[in-house]
N, C-alpha and C positions, 0 to 999 in steps of 0.2 A: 284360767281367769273366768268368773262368775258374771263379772261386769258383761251386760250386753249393749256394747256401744252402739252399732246400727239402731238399739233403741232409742237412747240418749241422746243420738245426736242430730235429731230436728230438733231436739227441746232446747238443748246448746244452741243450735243457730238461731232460734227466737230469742233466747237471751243476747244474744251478741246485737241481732234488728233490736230488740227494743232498747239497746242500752247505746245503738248507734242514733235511732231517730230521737231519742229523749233529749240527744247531747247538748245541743244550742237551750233547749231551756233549761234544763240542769246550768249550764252557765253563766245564763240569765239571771235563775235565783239566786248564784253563786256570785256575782257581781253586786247583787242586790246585798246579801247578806256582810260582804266586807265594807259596803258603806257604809252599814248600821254600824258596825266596828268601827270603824272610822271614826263616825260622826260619835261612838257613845266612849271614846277612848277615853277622851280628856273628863269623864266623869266617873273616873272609877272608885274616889272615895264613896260616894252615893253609891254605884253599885254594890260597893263592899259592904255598905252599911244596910242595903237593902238582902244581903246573901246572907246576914248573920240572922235579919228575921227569918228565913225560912225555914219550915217546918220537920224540911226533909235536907241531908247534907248537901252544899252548895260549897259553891268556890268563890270565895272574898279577896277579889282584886290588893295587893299591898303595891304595887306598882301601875302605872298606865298602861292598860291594855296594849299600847302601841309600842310600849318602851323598847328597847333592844340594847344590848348589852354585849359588847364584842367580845372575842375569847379575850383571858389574861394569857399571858406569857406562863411556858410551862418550866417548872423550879429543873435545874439542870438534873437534880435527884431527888427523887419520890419513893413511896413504898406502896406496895396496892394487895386488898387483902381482897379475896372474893370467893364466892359459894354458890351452890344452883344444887340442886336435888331431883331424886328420881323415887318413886315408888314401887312397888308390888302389894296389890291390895289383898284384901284374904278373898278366898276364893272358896268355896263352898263343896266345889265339885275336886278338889282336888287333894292331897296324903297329909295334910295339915291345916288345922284353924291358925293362918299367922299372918303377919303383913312385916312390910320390908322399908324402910327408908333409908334411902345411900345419898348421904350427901359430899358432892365435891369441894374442895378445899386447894386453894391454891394461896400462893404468899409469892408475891414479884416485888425486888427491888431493882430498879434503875439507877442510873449514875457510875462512879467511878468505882463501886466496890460490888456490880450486879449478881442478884441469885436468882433462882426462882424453884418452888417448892411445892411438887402436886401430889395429891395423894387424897383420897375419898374414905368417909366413916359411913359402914352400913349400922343399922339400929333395927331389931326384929323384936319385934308386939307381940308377946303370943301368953301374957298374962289375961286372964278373964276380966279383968275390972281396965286393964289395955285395948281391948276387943271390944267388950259390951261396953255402950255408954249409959248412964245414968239418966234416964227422964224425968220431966218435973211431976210425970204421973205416976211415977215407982216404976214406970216400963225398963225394960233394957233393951238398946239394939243396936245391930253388929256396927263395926265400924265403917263410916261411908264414904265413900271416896271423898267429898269434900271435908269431911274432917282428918281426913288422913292425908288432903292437901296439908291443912290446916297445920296438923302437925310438923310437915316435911319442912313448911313455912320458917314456923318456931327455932328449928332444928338448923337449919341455915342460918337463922340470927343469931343464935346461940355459938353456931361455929364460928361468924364472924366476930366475933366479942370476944371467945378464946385467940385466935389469929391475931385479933390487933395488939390484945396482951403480950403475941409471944416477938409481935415485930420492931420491937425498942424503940427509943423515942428519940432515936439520933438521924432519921429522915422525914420529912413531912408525909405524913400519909392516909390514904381514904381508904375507906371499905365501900363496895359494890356489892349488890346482891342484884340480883334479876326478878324482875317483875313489880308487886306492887311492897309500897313499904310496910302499910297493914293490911290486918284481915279482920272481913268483918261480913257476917254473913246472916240474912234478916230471918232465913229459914231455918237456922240452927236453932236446938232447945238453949234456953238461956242459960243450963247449968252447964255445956261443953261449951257457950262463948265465953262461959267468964273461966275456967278455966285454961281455955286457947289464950285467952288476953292476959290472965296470970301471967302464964309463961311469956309468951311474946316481950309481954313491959320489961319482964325483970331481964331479957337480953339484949331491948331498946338502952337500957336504962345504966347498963354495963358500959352499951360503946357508949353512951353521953356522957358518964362519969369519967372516960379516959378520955373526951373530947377528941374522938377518933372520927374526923366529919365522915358521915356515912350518906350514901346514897342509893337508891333503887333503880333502875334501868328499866320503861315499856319501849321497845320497841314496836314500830307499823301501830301506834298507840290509837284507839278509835274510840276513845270519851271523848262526851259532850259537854265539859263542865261549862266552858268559855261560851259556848253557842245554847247551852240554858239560862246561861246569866245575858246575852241579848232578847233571848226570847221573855226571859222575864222584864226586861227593862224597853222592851221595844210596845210594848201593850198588846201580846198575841194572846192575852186570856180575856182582853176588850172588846175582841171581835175582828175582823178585816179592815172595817170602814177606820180603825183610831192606832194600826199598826204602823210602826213605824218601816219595818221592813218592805209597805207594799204586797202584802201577801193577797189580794183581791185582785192587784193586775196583772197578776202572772198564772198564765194560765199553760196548759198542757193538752193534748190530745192522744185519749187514750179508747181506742175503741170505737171510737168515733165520735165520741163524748167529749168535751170542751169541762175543766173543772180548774177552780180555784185550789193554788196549793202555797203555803207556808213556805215563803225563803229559805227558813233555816230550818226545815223540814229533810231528818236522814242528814242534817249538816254536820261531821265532825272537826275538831279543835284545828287541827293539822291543817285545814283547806283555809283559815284561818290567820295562817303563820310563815304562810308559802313565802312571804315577803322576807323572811330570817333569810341571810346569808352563811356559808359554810363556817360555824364556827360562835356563832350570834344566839344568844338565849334570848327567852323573852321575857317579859316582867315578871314576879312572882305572884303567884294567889295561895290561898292558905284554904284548906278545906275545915268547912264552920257547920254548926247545924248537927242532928242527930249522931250522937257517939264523938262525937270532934274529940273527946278527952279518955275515952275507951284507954287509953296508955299513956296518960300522963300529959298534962302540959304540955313541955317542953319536948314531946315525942311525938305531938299533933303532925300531920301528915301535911306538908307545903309541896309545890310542884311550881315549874318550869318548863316550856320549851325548847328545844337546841335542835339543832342544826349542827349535824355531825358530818356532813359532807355528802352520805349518800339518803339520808333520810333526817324527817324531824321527830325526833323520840320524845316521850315526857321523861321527866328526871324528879323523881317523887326524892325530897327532905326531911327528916325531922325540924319542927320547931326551931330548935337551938341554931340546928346548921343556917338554917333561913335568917335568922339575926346576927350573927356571925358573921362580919362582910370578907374576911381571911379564909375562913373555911370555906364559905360559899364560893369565893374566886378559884379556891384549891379544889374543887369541885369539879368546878366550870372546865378548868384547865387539863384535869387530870383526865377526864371522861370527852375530851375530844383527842386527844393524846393516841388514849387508847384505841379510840374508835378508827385512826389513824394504822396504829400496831393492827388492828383487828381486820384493818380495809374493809372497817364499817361497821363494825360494833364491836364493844371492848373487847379486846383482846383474853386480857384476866376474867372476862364471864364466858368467853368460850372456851377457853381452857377447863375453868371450872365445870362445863355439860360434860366436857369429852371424861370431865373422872364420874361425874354424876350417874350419866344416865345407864341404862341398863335395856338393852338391847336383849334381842332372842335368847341368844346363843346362854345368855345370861340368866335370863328365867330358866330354861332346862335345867342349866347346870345347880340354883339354886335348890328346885325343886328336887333335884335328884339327891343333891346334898341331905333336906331335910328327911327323903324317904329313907333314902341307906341308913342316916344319924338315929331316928325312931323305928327302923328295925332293930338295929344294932341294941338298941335297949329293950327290945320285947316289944315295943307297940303294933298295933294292926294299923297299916296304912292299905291305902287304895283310892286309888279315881274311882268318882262318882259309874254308874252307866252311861248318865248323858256324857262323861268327860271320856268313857274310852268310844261311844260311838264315833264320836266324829275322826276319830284314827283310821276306824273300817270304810270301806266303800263297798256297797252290799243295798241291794234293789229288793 
């Protein structure tokens, strides 16, 4: 172990003292912050209509801030299709230019005639115009990890859209994917986002044409959409003296310094929704504002709150599903169900990691696979120098 703990660990107990002495005012602002919520519940057509002017994406209330929405009743049989993916990105020092994406695949039906059906699709890049991407300047360059998220992304929507086709239409059933429902990323060159979002639409655009409700799962979820739409509606770009949250009389000592600090300063949504009971979603908001239509209408990104028993997850929509009051209940119903089978998060998306991901043992063997596969055809392979140093221990 490289870790030198005896160093680490004053610096740990200062964080533990300072996140013990902060606690009463952190809860201060935090009391403070859910009055504003409160007090700004009952306006959230105004807030909505104040999120659609913003510049940059915001989250446009469609329901009352405060709503709550108890579980439905879960169909005695259901079907549930879900995905989660794993990478290997190229690597420069190592017997091949290539990258890897294995996506997990599961198919569960419940009820009186149960199956369940797991198995993982790897997908290996090792075409040139696959690798290099296209610049808006003529440049080209390797492929990056976030666009090689980007891709894994695509590739799991894609599977899910094969899956629901192959699960017949004689149980009600939803698709699960993990994480968020789109992608969208402000540092990409603009010819690999629209690309990325090619693809994506056309496998958003599959499961909506087979009205297969689909849903996204964040778990320990730590956006601020809900707690930017008080700070914008509270008057925190007014000043102190015209906030509504009180942010001038809340003060802190830090240092030995006394300072005014913002209620909903570091606030996330979750501290927010504590009030959901196990099983209780909260109102819907639809996210508005820069790209809202990146995929289509009808494939606009909506989200929710739930209370899954051990935690409050966001539960990211398409459009459609959001206006859909059937789907959206079969939604509600099925993703606490699971979260139940799961003892706390879906079941059929952890199934879906265990085929996904790709652990050590995994990488060797692929890698080894590639070296042997391009000798076998004549090629010269070999680790980089830097890649076989770190093998040696040698002073």
């Amino acid at each position: 172990m490289t870790l030198d703990l005896a160093k680490i660990s004053l610096q740990v107990q200062r964080m533990g003292e300072r996140l013990r002495d902060s606690r009463s005012d952190r809860l201060a602002r935090l009391d403070a912050a859910r009055a504003l919520f409160r007090q700004l519940s009952p306006q959230w057509e105004a807030l909505a209509e104040q999120a659609r002017k913003s510049p940059v994406s915001a989250a446009a209330p469609r329901e009352p801030l405060d709503f709550v929405i108890a579980r439905p009743p879960t169909p005695p049989g259901y079907a549930v299709v879900a995905t989660d993916g794993s990478t290997i990105e190229p690597d420069r020092h190592g017997p091949a230019m290539c990258a890897l994406v294995n996506v997990g695949r599961v198919s569960i039906r419940y009820g009186p005639d149960p199956s369940a059906s797991l198995s993982s699709e790897p997908r290996l890049y090792f075409e040139p115009d696959e690798l290099y991407l296209a610049q808006g300047n003529g440049a080209r360059r390797l492929l990056s990890e976030r666009l090689l998220d980007a891709r894994r992304s695509v590739a799991e929507m894609a599977a899910l859209a094969e899956l629901g086709a192959e699960s017949g239409p004689d149980l009600a059933g939803v698709a699960l994917a993990d994480g968020l429902l789109t992608i969208w990323r402000q540092d990409w060159a603009e010819a690999d986002a629209d690309v990325v979002a090619d693809e994506l639409r056309v496998a958003l655009d599959a499961i909506a044409d087979a009205r297969l409700p689909l849903a996204a799962y964040v778990s320990n979820p730590h956006s601020h959409w809900v707690a930017d739409l008080l700070r914008g509606a509270g008057g925190c770009q007014a000043g102190p003296l015209s906030c509504s949250a009180s942010c001038g009389t809340l003060t802190r000592a830090e240092d030995g310094a006394t300072r005014a600090e913002c209620s909903l300063d570091r606030l996330i949504d979750i501290q927010l929704y504590e009030h959901l009971r196990s099983g209780e979603r909260s109102g819907l908001f639809e996210v508005v504002g820069r790209d809202q239509d990146r995929y289509g209408a009808r494939n606009r990104s909506n989200f929710f709150y739930l209370h899954v028993g051990s935690e409050v997850a966001r539960v990211e929509i398409p459009r459609w599903v959001a206006e859909d009051s059937d789907a959206l209940a079969l939604v509600h119903a099925v993703i606490c169900d699971q979260a139940e089978r799961g003892q706390g998060y879906p079941a059929a998306l952890a199934r879906a990691h265990e085929q996904a991901v790709l652990g050590g043992g995994d990488r060797r063997a692929f890698e080894q696979l590639v070296t042997e596969t391009l000798q076998r055809f004549g090629q010269r392979t070999g680790l980089s120098e830097k890649r076989l140093s770190k093998n040696l221990r040698a002073v």
